[in-house]
C-alpha positions as CSV (number, residue, x, y, z in Angstrom):
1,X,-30.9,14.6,-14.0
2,X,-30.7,12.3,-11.4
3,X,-30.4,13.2,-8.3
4,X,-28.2,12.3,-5.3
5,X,-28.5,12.6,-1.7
6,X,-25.6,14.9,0.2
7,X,-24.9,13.6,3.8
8,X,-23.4,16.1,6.6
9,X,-21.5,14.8,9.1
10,X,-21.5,16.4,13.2
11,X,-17.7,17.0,13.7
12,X,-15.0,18.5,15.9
13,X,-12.0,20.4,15.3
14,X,-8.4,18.6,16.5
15,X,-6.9,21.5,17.5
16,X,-9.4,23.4,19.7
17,X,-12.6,21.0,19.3
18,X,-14.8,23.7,18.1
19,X,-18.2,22.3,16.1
20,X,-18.3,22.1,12.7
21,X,-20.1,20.5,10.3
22,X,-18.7,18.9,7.4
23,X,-20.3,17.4,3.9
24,X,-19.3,13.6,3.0
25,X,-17.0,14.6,0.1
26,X,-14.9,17.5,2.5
27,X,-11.0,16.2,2.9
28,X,-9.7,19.4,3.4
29,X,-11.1,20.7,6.9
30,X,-10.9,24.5,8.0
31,X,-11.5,25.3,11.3
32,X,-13.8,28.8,11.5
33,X,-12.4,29.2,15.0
34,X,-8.6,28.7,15.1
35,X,-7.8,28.5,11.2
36,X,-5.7,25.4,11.2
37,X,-6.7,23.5,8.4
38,X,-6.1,19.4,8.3
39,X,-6.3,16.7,6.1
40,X,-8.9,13.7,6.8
41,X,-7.5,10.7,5.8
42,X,-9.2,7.2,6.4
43,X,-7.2,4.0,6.7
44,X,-9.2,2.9,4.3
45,X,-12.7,4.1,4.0
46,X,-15.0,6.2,6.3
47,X,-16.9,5.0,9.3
48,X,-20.0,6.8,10.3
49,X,-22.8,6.6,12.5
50,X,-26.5,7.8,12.8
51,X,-27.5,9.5,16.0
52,X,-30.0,7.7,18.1
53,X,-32.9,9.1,21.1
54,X,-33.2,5.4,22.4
55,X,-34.1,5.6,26.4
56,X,-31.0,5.5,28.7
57,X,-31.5,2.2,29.7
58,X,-31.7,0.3,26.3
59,X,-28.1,-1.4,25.1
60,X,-27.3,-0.1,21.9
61,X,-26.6,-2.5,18.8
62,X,-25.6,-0.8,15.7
63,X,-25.8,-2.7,12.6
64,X,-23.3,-1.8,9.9
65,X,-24.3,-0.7,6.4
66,X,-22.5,-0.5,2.8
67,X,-23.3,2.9,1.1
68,X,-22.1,3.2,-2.2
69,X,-22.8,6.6,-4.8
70,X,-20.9,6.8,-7.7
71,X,-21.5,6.3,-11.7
72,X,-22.3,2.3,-13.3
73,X,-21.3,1.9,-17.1
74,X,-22.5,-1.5,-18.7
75,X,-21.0,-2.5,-22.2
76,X,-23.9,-4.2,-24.3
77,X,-24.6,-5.2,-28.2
78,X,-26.2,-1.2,-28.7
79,X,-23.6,0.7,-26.8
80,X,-22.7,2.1,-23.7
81,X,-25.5,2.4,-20.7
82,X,-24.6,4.6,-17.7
83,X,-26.8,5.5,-15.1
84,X,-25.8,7.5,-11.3
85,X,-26.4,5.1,-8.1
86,X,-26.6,5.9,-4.5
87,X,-27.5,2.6,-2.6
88,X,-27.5,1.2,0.7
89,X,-26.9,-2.7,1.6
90,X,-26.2,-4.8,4.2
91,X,-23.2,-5.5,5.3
92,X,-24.1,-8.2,7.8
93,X,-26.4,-10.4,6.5
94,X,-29.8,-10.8,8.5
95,X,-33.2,-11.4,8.1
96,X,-34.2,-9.1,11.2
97,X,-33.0,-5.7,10.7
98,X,-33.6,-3.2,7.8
99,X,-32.4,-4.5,4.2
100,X,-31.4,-1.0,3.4
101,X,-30.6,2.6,5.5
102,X,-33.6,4.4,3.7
103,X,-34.0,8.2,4.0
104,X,-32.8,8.0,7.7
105,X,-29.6,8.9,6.5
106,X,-30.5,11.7,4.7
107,X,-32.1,13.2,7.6
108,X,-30.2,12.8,10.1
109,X,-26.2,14.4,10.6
110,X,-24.2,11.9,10.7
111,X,-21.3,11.0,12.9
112,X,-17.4,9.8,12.7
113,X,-17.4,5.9,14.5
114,X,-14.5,6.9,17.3
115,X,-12.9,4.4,19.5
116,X,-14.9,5.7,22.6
117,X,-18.1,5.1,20.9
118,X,-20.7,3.3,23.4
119,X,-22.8,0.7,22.0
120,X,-22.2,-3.0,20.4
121,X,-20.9,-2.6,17.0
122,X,-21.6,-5.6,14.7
123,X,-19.1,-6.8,12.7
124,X,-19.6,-6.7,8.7
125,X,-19.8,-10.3,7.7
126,X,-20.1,-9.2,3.8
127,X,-17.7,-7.9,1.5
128,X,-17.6,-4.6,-0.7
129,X,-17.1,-6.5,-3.7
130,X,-19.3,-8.8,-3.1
131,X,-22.3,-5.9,-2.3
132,X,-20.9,-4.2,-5.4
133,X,-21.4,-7.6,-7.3
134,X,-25.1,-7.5,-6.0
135,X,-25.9,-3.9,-7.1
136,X,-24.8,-4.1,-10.6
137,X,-26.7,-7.4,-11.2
138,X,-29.6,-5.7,-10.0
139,X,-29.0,-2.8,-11.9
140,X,-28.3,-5.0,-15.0
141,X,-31.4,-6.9,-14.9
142,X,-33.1,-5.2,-17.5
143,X,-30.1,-4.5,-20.2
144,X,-30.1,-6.9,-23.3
145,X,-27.7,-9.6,-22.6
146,X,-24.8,-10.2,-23.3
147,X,-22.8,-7.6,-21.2
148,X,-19.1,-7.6,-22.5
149,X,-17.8,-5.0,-19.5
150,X,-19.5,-3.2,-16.1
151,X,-17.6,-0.9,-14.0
152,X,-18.4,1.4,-11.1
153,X,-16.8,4.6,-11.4
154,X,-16.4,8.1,-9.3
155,X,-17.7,5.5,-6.1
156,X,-18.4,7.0,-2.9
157,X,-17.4,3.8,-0.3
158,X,-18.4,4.2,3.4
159,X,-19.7,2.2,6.0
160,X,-23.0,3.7,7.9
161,X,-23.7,1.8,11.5
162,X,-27.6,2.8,12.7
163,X,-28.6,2.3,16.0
164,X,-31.3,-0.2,17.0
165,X,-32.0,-1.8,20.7
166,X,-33.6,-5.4,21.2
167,X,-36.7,-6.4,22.6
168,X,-39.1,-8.9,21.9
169,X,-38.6,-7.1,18.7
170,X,-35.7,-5.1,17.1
171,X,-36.3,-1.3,17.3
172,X,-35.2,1.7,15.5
173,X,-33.3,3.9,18.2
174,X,-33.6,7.3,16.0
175,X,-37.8,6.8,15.8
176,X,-37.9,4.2,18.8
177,X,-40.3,2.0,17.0
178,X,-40.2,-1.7,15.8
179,X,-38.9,-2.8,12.6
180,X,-39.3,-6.2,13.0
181,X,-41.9,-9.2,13.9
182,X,-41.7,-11.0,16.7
183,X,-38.0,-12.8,17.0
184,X,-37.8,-16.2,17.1
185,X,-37.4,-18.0,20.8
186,X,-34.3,-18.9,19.5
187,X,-32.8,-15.8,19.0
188,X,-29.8,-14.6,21.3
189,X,-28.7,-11.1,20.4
190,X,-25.6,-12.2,22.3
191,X,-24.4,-14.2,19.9
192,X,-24.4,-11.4,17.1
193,X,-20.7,-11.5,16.6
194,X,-19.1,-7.5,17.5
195,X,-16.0,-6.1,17.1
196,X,-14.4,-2.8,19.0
197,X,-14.2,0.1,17.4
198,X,-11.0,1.2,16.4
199,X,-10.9,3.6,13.2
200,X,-9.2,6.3,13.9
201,X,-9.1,9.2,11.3
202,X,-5.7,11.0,10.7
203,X,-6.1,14.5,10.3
204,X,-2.8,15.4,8.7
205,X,-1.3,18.9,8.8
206,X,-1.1,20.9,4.8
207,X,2.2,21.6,5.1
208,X,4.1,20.4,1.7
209,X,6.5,17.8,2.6
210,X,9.1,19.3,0.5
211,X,9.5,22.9,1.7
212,X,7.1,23.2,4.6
213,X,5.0,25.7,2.8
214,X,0.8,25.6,3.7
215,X,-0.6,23.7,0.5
216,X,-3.8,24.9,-1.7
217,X,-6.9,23.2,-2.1
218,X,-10.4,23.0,-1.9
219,X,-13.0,21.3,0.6
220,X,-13.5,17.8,-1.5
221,X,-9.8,18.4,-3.1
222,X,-7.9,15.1,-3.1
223,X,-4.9,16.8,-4.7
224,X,-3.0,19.6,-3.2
225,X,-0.7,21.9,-4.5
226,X,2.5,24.3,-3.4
227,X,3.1,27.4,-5.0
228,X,5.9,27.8,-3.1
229,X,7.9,24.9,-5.1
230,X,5.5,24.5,-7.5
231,X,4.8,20.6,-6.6
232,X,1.7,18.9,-6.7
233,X,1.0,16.4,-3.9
234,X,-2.0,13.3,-4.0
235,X,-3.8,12.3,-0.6
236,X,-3.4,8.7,0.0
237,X,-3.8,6.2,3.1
238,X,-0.4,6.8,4.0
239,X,0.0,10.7,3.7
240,X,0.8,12.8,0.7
241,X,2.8,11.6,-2.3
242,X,4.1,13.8,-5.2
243,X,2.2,13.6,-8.5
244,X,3.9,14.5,-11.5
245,X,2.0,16.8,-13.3
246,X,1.6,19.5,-16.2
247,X,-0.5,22.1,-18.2
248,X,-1.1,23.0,-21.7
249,X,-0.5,26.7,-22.5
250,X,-2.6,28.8,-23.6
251,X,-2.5,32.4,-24.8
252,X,-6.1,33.4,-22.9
253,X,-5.2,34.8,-19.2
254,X,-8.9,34.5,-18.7
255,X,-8.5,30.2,-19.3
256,X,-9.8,27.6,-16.8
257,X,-7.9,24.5,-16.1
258,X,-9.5,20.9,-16.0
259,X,-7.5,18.3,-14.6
260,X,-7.2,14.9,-16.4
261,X,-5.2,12.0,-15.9
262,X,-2.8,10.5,-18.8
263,X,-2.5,7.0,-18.4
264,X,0.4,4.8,-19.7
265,X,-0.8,1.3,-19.6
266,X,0.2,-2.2,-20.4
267,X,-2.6,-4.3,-22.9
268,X,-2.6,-7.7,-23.7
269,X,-5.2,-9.7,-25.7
270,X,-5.5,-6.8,-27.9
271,X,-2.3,-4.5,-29.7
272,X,-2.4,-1.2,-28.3
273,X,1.4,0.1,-27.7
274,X,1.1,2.8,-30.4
275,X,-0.7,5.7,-31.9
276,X,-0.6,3.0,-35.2
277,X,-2.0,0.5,-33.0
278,X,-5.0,3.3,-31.5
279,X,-5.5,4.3,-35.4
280,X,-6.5,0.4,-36.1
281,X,-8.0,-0.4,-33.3
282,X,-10.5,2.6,-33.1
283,X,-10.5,2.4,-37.5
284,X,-9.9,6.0,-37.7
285,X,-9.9,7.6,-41.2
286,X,-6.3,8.1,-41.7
287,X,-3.3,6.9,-43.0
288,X,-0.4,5.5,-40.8
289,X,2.6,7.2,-40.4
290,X,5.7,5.6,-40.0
291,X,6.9,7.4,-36.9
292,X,3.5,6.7,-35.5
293,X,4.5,3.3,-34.3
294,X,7.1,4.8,-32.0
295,X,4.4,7.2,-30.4
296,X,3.2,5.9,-27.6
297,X,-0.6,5.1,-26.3
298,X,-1.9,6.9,-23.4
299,X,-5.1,6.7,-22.0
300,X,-6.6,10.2,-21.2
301,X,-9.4,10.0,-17.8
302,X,-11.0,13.4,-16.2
303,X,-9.4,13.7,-12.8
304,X,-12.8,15.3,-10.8
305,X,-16.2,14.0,-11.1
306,X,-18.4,14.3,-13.8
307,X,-21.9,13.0,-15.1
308,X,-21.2,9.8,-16.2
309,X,-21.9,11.0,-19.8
310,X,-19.6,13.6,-19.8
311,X,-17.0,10.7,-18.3
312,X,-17.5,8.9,-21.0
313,X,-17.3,11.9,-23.8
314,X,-14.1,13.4,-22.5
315,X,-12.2,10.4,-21.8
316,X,-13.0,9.0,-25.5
317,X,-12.2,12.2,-26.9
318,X,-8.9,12.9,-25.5
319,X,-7.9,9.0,-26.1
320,X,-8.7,9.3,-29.5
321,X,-7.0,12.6,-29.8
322,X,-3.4,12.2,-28.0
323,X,-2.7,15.3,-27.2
324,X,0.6,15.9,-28.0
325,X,3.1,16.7,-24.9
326,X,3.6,20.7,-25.5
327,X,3.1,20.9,-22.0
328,X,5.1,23.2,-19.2
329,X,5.6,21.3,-16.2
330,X,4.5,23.5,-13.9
331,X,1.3,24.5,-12.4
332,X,-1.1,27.0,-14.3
333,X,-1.0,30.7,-13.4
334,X,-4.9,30.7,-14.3
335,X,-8.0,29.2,-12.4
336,X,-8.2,25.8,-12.0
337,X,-10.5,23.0,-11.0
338,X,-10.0,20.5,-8.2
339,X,-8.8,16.7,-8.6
340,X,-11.9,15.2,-7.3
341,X,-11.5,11.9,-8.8
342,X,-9.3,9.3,-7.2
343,X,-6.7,8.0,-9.5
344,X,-8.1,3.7,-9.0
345,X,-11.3,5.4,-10.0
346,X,-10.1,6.5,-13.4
347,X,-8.1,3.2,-13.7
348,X,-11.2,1.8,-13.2
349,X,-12.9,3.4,-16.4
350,X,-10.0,2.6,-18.4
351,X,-11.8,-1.0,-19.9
352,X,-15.0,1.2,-20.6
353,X,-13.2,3.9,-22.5
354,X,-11.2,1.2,-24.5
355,X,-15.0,-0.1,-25.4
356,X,-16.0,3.2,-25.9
357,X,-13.8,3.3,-29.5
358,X,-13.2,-0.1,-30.7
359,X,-14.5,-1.1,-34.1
360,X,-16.2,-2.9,-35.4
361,X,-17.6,-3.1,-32.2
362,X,-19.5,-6.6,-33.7
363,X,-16.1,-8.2,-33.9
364,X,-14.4,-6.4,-30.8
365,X,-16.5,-6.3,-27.9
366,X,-16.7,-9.7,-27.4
367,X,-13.2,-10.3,-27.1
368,X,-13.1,-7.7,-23.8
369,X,-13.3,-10.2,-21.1
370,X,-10.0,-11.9,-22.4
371,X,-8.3,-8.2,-22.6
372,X,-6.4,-7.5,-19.5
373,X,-5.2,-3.5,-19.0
374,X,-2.5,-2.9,-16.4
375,X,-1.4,0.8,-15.1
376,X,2.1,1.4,-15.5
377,X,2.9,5.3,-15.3
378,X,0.5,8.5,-14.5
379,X,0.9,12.3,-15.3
380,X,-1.7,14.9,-14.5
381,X,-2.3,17.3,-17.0
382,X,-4.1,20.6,-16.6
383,X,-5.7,21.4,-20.2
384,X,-7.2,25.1,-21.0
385,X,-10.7,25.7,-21.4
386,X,-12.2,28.8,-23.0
387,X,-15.2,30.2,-21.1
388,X,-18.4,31.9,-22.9
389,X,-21.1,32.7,-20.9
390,X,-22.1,29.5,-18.7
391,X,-20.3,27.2,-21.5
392,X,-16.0,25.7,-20.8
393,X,-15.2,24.6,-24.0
394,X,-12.1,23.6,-25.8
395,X,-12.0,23.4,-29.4
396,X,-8.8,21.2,-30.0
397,X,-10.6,18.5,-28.8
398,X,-13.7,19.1,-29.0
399,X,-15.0,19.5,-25.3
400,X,-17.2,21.2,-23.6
401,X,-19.2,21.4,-20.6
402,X,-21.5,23.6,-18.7
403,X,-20.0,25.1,-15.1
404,X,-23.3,24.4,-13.8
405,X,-23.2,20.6,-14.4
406,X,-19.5,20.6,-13.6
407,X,-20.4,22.1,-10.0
408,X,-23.3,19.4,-9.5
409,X,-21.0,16.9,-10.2
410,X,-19.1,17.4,-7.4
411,X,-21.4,15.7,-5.4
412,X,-21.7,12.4,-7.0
């Protein structure tokens, strides 16, 4: 399996600034010392920065860095290809200073970029997109051409900044040795173009904004719950919003709940309204009903992370099966897995797992650029799974998983 790396970031707590030290995918903080747990929320992505053992006396420059981890699915002539990334870029183009981060990351802790930071922070010059653009053509280099879809899924966005001074040379302030050749004459590291930093991160109380009860969840938990009033509330820039959610029943006390995301979504370039329209498109051996045209399509996406595999797997399965809404809308009395997987993310994968089933793919596939799928309505739905030694499986739709891979996962 491939592996990824796991940064930990140097932090302190709000409330009574004791140290703690938190992994990249912790939301959910707890303090050891005075037990008041927050919420980390970004304004849009987080800022970090390597520490640095520079001499007093050198002016610090940090240079700003893309990291991206998360799952790449290409749709070709043969199938599906997914593969796990964890990359470093750029993010201000230069010639002089490191193309990539390298393990530095990895070995250092990292920090939160503050507003009282000290140093010159450059100002990124390149966009995500545009980096994200550059990693899957490099990634797609060697897959057989043509390549109908490509989508990042499960990402990881952040922005690294490591420290370097300048010299005659550029130098690494963490190992305090050059990186570069001789600069030019011509070179003014004055005129690198800065910017102040001012990201502050929100650290939100977990009270429910409906009854003021302390919400449940877990460290990398984007979704937390109240079993006070039973609601179900979604971390986003802005705060909490309420997420309308479900579970199946099931008759086994002993059950574990996966979380997954129904998806109502508008289609054009291809008809997809219906579960007559999913039974053509997908040419599934059976006969259409006539009440089938008034069922409507969802799309069915894993809400927590997953080997890109299994992504693919469970989100073809449970499109193709439609599970029907039996649900109680209400959380599930039994254990139940974190939502670990933003909801753009899953929206994200929809294109893929519409790919995933359409036959004859010959005749299909190529029409995929020219099909446009917009999001219209969401509903979380917790769905049973049997457990049998190290195995979650659920034979309805033919899932299954093992609770050592689905623990990994939660670090992609």
């Amino acid at each position: 399996m491939t592996q990824t790396s796991k940064f930990l970031i140097e932090h302190q707590c709000p409330q009574c600034g004791a140290p703690a030290t938190l992994e990249e995918t912790d939301h959910l903080f707890a303090c050891e010392f005075c037990r008041v747990k927050s919420y980390l929320l970004p304004g849009d992505f987080f800022r970090y920065r390597l520490p640095h053992k520079a001499p007093k006396e050198k002016p610090l420059v940090f240079f700003p860095y893309w990291r991206f981890k998360g799952c790449l699915f290409s749709c070709v002539t043969g199938g599906i290809r997914q593969r796990i990334a964890d990359v470093s870029h750029q993010a201000f183009v230069s010639n002089h200073f490191p193309a990539t981060l390298g393990l530095r990351s990895q070995t250092q802790k990292l920090r939160f970029v503050t507003p009282d930071a000290e140093g010159r922070f450059l100002k990124p010059t390149l966009p995500y997109r545009e980096v994200l653009a550059l990693i899957g053509k490099g990634f797609s280099a060697s897959l057989p051409k043509p390549i109908f879809a490509q989508s990042f899924i499960g990402e990881t966005i952040s922005q690294i900044y490591a420290p370097f001074y300048i010299e005659d040379r550029i130098y690494d302030a963490i190992l305090n040795r050059p990186v570069s050749v001789d600069l030019p004459e011509d070179f003014e590291a004055s005129t690198l173009q800065d910017e102040q930093p001012a990201w502050p991160i929100r650290f939100v109380p977990t009270l429910c904004p409906n009854c003021g009860w302390d919400m449940e969840g877990e460290r990398d938990s984007l979704a937390l719950s109240c079993r006070n009033c039973d609601s179900l509330w979604l971390a986003g820039k802005k705060g909490f919003r309420k997420l309308s959610f479900a579970h199946i029943p099931e008759g086994d006390a002993k059950a574990f709940y996966l979380p997954f995301y129904r998806i109502k979504a508008t289609v054009t370039g291809i008809a997809l309204e219906s579960y007559a329209d999913l039974i053509k498109v997908a040419n599934l051996p059976r006969v259409v009903q006539e009440d089938w045209t008034e069922r409507p399509f969802h799309f069915w996406s894993p809400a927590f992370k997953v080997r890109p595999q299994d992504f693919l797997r469970f989100s073809r399965n449970l499109t193709l099966s439609q599970p029907p809404d039996t649900w109680v809308p209400k959380l599930p009395d039994g254990d139940s897995h974190p939502v670990t997987l933003p909801v753009q993310e899953a929206v994200e994968g929809l294109e893929i797992t519409l790919a995933s089933f359409m036959k004859p793919p010959g005749i299909l596939l190529p029409k995929l650029p020219e099909i446009e799928i917009k999001p219209k309505s969401l509903m979380l739905v917790y769905i049973p799974f049997r457990s049998r030694g190290n195995e979650l499986f659920q034979p309805a739709f033919q899932l299954r998983i093992n609770r050592n891979l689905l623990t990994y996962a939660r670090q992609l």
